[in-house]
NUGU-370509 format. One line per field, with one value per residue: residue number from 0; residue in three letters; y, x, z of N, C-alpha, C in turn. Coordinates in steps of 0.1 Angstrom, whole numbers, always signed. Each point is the difference from the previous one (the first is absolute). Layout:
REM NUGU-370509
k c(NUM, ...)
r c(Ala, ...)
nyy c(Y, ...)
nxx c(X, ...)
nzz c(Z, ...)
cayy c(Y, ...)
caxx c(X, ...)
cazz c(Z, ...)
cyy c(Y, ...)
cxx c(X, ...)
czz c(Z, ...)
This chain:
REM NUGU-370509
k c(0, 1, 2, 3, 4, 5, 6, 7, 8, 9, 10, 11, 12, 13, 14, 15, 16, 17, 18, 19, 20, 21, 22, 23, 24, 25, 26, 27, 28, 29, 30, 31, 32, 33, 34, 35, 36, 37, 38, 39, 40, 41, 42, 43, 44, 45, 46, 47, 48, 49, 50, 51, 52, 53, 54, 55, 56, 57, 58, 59, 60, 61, 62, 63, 64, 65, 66, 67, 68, 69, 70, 71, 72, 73, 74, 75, 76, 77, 78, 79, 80, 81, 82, 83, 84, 85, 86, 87, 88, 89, 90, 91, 92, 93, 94, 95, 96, 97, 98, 99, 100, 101, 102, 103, 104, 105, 106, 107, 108, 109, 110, 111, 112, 113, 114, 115, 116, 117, 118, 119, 120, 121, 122, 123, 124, 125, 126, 127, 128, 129, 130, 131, 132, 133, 134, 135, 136, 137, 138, 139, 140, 141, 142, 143, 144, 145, 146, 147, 148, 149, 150, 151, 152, 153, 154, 155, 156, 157, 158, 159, 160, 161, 162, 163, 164, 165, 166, 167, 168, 169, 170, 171, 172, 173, 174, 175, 176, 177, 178, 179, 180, 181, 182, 183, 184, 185, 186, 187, 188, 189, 190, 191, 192, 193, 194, 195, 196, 197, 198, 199, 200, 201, 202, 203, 204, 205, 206, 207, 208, 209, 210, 211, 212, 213, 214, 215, 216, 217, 218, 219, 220, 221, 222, 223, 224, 225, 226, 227, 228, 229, 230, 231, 232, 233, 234, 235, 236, 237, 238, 239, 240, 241, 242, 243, 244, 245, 246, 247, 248, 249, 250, 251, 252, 253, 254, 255, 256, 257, 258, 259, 260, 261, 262, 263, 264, 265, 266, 267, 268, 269, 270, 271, 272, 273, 274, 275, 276, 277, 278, 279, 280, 281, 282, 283, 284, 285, 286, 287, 288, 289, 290, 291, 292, 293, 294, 295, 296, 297, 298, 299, 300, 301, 302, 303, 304, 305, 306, 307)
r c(Unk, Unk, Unk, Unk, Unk, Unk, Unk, Unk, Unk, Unk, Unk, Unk, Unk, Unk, Unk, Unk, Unk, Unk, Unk, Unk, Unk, Unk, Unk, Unk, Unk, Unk, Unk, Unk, Unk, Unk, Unk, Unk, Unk, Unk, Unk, Unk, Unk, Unk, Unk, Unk, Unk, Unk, Unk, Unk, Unk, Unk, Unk, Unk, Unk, Unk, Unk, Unk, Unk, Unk, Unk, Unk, Unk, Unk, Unk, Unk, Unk, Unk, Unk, Unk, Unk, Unk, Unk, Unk, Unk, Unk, Unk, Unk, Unk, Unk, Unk, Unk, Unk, Unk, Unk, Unk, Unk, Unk, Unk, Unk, Unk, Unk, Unk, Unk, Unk, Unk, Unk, Unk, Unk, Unk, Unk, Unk, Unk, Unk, Unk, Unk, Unk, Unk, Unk, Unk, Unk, Unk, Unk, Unk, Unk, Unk, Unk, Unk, Unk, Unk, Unk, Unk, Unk, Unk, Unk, Unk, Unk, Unk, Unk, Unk, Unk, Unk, Unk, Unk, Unk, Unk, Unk, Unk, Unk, Unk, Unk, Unk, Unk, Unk, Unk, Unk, Unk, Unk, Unk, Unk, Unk, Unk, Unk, Unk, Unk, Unk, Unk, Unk, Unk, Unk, Unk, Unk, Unk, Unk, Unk, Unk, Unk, Unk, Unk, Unk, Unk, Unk, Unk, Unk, Unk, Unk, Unk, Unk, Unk, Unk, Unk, Unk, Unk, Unk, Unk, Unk, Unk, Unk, Unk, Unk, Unk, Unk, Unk, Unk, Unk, Unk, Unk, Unk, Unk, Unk, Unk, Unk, Unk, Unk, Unk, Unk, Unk, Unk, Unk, Unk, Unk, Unk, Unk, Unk, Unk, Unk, Unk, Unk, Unk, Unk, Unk, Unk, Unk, Unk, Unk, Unk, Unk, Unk, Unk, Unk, Unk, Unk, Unk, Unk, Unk, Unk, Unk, Unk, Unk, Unk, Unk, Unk, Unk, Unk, Unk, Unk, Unk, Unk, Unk, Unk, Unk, Unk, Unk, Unk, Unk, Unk, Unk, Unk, Unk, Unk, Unk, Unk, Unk, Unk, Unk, Unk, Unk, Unk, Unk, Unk, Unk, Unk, Unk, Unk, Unk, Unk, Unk, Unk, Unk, Unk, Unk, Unk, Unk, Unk, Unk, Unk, Unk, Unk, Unk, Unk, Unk, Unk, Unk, Unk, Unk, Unk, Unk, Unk, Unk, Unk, Unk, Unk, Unk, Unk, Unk, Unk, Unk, Unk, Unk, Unk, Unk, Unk, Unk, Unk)
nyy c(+985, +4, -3, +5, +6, -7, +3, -1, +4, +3, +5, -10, +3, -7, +10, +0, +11, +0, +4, -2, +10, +2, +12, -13, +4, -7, -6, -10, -6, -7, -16, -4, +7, +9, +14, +2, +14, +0, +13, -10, +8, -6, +0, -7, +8, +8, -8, -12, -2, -8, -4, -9, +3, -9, -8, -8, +1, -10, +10, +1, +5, +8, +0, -2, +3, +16, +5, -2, +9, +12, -3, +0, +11, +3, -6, +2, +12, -2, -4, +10, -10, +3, -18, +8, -11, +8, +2, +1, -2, +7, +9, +6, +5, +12, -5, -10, -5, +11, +1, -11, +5, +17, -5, -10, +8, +5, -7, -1, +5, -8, +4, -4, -6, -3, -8, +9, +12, -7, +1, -4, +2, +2, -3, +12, +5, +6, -7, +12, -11, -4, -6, -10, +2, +6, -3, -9, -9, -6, +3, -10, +8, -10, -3, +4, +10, -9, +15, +0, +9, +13, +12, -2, -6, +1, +0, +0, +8, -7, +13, -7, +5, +7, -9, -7, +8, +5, +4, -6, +0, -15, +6, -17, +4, +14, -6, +8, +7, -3, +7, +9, -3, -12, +2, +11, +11, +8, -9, +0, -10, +5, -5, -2, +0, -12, +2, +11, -11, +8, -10, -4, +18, -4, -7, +9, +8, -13, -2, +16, +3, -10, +8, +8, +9, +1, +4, +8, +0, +8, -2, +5, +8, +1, -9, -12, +1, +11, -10, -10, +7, -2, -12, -4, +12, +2, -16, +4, +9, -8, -9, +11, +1, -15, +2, +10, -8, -18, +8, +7, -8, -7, +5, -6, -2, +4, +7, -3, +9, -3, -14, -2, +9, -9, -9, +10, +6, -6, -9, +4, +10, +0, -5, +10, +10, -1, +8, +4, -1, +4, +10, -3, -4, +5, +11, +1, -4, +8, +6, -5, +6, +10, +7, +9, +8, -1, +10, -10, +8, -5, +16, +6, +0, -12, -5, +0, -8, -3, -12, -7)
nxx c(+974, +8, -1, +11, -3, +10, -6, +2, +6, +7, -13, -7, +6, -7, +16, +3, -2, -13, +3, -9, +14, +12, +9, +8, -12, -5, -2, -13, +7, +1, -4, +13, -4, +12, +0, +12, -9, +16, +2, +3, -11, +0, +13, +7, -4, +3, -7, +9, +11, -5, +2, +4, -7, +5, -14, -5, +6, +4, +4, -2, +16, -3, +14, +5, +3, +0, +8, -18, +8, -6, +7, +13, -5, -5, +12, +4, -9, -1, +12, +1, +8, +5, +4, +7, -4, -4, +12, -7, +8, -10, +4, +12, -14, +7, -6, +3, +18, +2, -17, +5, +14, +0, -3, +7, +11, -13, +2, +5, -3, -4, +11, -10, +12, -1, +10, +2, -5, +6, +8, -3, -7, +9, +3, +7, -6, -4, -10, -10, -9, +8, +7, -6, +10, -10, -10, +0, -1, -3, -8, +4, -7, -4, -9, -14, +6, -2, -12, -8, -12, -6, +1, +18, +3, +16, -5, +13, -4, +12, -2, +12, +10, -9, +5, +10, -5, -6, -10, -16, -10, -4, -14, -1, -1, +7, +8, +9, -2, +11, +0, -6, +17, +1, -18, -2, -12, +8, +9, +9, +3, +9, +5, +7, +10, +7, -5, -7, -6, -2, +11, +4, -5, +5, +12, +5, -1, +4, +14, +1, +4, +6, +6, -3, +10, -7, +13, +4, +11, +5, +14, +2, -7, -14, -8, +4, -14, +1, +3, -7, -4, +1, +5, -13, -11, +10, -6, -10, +1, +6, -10, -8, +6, +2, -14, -5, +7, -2, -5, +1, +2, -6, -3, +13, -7, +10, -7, -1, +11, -3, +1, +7, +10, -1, +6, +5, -4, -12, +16, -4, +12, -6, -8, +10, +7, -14, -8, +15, -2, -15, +4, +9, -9, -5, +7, +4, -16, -4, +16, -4, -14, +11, -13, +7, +9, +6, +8, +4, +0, -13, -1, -3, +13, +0, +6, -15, -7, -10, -2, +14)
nzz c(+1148, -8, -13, -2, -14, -6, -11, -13, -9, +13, -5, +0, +7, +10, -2, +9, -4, +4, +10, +3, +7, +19, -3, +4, -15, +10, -8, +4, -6, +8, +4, -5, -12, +6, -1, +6, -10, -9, +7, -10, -3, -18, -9, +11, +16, -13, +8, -8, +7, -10, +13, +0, +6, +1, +3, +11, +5, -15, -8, -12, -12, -12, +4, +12, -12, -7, +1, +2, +9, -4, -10, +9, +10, -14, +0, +15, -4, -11, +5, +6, +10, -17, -3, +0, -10, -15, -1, -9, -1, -11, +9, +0, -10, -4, -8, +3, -3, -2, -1, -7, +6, -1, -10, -2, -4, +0, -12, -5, -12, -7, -9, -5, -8, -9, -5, +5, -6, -4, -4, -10, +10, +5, -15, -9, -4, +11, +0, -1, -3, -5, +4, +10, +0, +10, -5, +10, -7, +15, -11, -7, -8, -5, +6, +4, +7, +13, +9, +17, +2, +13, -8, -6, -9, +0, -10, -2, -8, -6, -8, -9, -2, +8, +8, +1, +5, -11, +9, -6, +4, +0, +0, +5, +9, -9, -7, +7, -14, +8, -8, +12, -8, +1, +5, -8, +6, +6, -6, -7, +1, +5, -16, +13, -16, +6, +15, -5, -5, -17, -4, +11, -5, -13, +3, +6, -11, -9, +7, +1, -15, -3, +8, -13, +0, +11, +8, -7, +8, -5, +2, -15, +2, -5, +8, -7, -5, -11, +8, -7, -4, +11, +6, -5, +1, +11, -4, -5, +12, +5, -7, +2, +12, +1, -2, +10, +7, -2, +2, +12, +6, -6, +13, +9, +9, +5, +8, +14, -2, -9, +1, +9, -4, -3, +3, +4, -9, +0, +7, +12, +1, +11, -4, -8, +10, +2, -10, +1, +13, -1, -6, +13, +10, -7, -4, +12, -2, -4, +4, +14, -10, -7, +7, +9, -6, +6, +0, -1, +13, +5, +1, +8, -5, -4, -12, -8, -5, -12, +6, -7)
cayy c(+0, +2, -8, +7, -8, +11, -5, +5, -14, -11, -7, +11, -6, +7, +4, +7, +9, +6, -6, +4, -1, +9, -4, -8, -8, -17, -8, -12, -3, -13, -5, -5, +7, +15, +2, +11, +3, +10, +11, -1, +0, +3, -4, -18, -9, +5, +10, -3, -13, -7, -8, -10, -8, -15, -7, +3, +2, -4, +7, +2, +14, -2, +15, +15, +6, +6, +3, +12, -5, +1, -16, -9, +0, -1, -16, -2, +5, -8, -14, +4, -11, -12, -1, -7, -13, -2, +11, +1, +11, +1, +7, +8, +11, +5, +5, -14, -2, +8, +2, -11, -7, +9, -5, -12, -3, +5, -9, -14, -9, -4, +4, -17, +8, -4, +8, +12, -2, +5, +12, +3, +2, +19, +7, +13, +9, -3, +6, +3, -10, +0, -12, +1, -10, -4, -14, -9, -6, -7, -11, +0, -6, -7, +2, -14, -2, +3, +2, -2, +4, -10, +6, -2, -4, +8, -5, +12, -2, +7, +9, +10, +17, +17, -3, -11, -8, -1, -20, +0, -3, -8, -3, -11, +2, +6, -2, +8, +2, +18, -3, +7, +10, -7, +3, +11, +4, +18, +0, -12, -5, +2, -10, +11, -7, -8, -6, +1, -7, +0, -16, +3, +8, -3, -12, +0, +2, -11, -4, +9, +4, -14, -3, -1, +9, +6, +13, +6, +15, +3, +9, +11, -2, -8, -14, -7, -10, -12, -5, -5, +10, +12, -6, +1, +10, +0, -3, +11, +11, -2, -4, +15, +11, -8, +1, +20, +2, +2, +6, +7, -7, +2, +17, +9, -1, -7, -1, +3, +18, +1, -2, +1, +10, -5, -9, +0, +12, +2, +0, +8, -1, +1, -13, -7, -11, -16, -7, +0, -14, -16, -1, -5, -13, +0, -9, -10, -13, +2, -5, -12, -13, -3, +9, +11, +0, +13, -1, -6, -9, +11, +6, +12, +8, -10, +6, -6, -6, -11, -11, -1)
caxx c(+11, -6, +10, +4, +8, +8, +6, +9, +8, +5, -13, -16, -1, -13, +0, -7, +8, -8, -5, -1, +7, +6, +15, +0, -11, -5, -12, -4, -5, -6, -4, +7, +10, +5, +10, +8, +15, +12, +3, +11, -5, +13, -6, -1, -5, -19, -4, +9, -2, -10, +4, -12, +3, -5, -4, +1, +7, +12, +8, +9, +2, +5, +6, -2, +3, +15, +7, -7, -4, -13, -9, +1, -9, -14, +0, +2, -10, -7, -3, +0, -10, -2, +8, +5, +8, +11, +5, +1, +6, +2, +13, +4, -1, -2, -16, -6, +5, +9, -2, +2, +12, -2, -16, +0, +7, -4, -13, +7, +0, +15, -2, -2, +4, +11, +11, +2, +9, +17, +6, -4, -14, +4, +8, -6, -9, -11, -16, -4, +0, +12, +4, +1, +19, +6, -8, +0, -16, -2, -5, +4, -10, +1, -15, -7, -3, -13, +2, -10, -5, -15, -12, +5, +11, +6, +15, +11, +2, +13, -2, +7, -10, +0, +13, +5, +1, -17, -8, -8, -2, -13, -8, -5, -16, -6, +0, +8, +15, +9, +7, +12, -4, +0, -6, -1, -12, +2, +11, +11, +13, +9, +11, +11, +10, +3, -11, -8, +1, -10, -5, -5, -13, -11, -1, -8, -13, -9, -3, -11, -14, -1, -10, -18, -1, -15, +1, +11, -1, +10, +7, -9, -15, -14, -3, -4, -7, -2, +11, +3, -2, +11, +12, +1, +10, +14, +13, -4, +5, +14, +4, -3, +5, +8, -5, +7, +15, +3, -7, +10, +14, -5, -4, +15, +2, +11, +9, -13, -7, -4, -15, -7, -10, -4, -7, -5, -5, -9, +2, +9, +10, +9, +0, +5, +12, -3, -2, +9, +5, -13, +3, +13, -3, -8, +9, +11, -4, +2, +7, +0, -9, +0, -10, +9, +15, +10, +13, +6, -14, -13, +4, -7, +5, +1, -9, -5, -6, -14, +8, -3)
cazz c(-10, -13, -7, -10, -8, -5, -10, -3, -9, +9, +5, +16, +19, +8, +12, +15, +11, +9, +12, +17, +7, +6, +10, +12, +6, +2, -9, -1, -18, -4, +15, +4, -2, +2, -8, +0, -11, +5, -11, -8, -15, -11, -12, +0, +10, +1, +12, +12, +5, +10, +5, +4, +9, -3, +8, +11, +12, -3, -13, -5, -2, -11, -6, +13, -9, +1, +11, +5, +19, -6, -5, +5, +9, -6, +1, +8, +10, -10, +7, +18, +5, -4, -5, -15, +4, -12, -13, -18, -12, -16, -10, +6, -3, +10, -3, +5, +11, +13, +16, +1, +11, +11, +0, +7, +16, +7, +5, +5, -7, -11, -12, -14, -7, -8, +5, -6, -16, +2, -3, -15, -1, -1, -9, -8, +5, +8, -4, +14, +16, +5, +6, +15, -1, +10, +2, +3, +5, +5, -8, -14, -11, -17, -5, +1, +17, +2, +11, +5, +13, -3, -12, -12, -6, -14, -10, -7, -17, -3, -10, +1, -8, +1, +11, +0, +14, -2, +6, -3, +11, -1, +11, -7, +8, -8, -11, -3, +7, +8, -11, +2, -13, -13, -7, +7, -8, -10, -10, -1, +12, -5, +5, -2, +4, -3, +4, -9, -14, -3, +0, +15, +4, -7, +9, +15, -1, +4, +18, +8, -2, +0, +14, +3, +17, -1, -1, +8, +12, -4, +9, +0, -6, +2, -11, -11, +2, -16, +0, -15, -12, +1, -1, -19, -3, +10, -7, -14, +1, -1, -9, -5, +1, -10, -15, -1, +3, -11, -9, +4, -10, -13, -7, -2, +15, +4, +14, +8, -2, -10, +0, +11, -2, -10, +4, +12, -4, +13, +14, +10, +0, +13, -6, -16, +11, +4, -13, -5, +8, -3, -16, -2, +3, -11, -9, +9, -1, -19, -3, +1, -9, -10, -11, +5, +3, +7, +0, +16, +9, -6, +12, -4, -8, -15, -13, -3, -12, +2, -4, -15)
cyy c(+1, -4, +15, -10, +8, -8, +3, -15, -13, -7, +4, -7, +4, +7, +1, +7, +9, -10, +6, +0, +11, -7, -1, -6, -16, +4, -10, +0, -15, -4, +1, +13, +14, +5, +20, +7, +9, +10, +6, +1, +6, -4, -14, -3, +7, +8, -3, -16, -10, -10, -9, -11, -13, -4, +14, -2, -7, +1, -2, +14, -1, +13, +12, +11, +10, +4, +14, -1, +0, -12, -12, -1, -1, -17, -3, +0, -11, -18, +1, -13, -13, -5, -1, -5, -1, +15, -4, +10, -7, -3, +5, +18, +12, +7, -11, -5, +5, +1, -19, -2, +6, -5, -13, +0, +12, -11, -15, -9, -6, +4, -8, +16, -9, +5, +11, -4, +3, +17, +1, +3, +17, +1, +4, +12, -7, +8, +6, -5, -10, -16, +3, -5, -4, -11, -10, -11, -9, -18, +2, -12, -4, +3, -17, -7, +8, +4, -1, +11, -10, -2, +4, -10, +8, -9, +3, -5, +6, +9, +9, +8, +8, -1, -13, -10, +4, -9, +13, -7, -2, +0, -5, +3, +8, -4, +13, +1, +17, -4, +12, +14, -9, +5, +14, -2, +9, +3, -12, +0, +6, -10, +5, -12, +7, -10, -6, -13, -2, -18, -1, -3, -8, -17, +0, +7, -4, -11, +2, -9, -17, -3, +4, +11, +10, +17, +5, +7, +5, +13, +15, +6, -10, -13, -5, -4, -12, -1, -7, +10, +16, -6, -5, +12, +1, -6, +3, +8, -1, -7, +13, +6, -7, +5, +9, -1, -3, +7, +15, -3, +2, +13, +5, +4, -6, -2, +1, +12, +2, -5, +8, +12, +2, -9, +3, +17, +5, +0, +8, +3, -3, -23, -6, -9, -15, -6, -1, -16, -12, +5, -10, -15, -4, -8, -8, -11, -3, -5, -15, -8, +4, +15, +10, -5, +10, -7, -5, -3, +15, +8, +15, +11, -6, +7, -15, -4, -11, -9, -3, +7)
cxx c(-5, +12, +3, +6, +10, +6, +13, +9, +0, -11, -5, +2, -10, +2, -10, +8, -7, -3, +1, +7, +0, +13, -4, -13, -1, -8, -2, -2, -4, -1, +13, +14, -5, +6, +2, +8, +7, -3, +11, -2, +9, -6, +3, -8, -23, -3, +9, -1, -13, +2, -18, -2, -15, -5, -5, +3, +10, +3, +11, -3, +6, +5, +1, +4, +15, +0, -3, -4, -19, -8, +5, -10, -11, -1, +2, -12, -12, -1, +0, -11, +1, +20, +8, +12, +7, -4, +3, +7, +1, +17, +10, +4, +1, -15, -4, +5, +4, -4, -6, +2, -10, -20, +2, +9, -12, -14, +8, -1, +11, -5, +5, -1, +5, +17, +8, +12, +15, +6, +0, -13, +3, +9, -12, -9, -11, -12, +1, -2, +12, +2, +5, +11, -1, -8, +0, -10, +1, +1, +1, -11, +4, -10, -7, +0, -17, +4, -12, -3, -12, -9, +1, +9, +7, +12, +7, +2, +4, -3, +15, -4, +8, +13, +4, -6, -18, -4, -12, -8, -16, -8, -7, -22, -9, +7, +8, +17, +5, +13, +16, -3, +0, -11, -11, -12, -1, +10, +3, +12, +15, +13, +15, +11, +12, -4, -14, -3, -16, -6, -4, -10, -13, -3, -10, -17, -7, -6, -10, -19, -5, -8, -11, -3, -15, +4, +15, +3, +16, +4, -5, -13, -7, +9, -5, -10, -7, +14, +6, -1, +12, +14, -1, +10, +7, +7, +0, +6, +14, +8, -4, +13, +18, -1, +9, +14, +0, -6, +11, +17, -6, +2, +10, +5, +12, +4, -16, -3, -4, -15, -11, -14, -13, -12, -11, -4, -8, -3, +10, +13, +6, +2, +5, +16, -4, -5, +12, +6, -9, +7, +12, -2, -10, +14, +8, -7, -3, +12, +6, -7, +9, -1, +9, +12, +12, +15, +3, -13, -5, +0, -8, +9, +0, -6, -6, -3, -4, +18, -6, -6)
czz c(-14, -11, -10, -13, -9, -12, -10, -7, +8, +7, +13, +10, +6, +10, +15, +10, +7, +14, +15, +7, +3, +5, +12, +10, -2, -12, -2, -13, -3, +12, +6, +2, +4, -10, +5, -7, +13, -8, -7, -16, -4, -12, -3, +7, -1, +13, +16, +3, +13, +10, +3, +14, +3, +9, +17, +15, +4, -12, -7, -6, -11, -8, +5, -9, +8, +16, +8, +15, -2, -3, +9, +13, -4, -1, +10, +5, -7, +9, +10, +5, -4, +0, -18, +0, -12, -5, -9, -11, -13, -8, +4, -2, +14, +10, +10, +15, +11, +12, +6, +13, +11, +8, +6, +12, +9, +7, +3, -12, -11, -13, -11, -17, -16, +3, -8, -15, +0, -3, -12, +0, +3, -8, -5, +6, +9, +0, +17, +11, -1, +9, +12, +0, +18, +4, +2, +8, +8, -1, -15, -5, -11, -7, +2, +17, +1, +13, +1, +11, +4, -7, -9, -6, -10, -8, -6, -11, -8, -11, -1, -17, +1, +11, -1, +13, +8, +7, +7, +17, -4, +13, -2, +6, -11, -11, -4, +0, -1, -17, -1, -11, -11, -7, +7, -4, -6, -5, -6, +8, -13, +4, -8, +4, +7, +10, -5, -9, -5, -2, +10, +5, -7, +4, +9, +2, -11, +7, +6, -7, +1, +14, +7, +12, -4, +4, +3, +3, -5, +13, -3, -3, +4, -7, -10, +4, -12, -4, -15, -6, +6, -5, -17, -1, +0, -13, -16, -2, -2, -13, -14, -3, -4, -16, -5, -2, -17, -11, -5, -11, -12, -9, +1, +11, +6, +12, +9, +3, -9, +3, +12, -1, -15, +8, +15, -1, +12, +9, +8, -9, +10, -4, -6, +4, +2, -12, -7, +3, -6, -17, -3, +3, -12, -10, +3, -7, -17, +2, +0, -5, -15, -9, +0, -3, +4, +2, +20, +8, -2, +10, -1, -9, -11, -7, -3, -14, -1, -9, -15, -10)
């Protein structure tokens, strides 16, 4: 693996988006851990969705990802022998949950999930991966249950953010945690209201970094392994690109089309839809400290301006 970096106003992340994979191959990436991508690459999911599978010959599974017969036998065929006893789901992106139900009712197992986001979690436009509306979890998490195999422990920790209903998955043996999309290696997490809440996100990954985790394995791409100094970033970056917004207003900027393309010059266009959404959760929270002001509630058509 190799660390790319990518600077620019909003500051330097250590990205890592190089790593050793094949669709629907087993890879042993740590003692404990598997990991199986789907071939579902985009411009949210990188090279596609990672599923991970935990411990041995009694498992757990974390994020059977979308709704591919392909990736589901590549996981079927992946614990041939063994039992799995918990299903794990992050989120309920379409990228993550869907092949959930079809993967446990084939193995017999139950699906431990936060509980899915109401119906205001689908007003406005939807990003590409999109909300599993048919989801439903077995088991309902708060955060802070512990589960046990023979050769693992996991604990659900709550990260909402980037989804209202975010929960993070701790492997207490390595000192890891499965962070879902809260925190990526080869991007930033995109938070998209009205699910979405940039306070939240920033809550929760100081959470994250408070606990001292030695690596992470994010749903997409390679893992974190300089774990403090990536998550510094993570949250630099975000308070950067706050700078921009206001910086943006200043300069006469009124609406998020406006900025966006401004602010995000360098990146994809196919991208600027989702930087449109992390632009809106951006002010959604200016607004609420004071610094932004707009006419009624803050919404991707508002017109904007720096308060007073």
């Amino acid at each position: 693996m190799q660390a790319r970096r990518r600077g620019g106003a909003a500051g330097v992340i250590p990205y890592v988006r190089q790593f050793d994979f094949a669709y629907g191959r087993v890879d042993q990436v740590s003692p404990r851990i598997r990991r199986v991508v789907a071939e579902n690459p985009g411009p949210f999911t990188f090279t596609g969705t990672g599923t991970y599978i935990v411990g041995h010959g009694e498992v757990a599974v974390i994020d059977p990802g979308p709704a591919l017969d392909a990736h589901l036998q590549a996981l079927l065929k992946a614990v041939e022998g063994e039992r799995v006893t918990h299903v794990f789901v992050t989120h309920t992106h379409l990228d993550h949950s869907p092949l959930a139900r079809p993967f446990a009712r084939a193995t017999g197992a139950k699906i431990y999930a936060a509980r899915p986001p109401g119906e205001s979690a689908h007003a406005g436009p939807q990003l590409e991966e999109g909300d599993d509306e048919a989801f439903r979890p077995d088991v309902v998490l708060t955060g802070g249950e512990r589960f046990c195999g023979p050769d693992w422990t996991i604990e659900a920790v709550p990260t909402p953010g980037h989804a209202s209903n975010h929960m993070a998955f701790a492997l207490a043996e390595e000192n890891a945690l499965f962070p879902g999309d809260h925190v990526m290696g080869w991007s930033t997490t995109v938070i998209s209201p009205p699910d979405g809440d940039m306070a939240a996100y920033y809550a929760s990954l100081e959470r994250v970094r408070a606990r001292g985790f030695s690596t992470l394995w994010p749903t997409h791409g390679p893992p974190v392994t300089e774990v403090a100094p990536f998550l510094d970033a993570y949250l630099a970056h975000r308070k950067a690109r706050e700078a921009q917004i206001l910086a943006r207003l200043a300069a006469g900027d009124r609406t998020i089309g406006e900025m966006v393309p401004a602010i995000y010059a360098e990146v994809d266009r196919r991208l600027w839809p989702a930087a449109a959404h992390s632009v809106l959760a951006h002010l959604i929270g200016l607004v609420r400290t004071g610094q932004v002001a707009t006419d009624g509630e803050p919404g991707p058509d508002s017109l904007y301006r720096l308060a007073g």
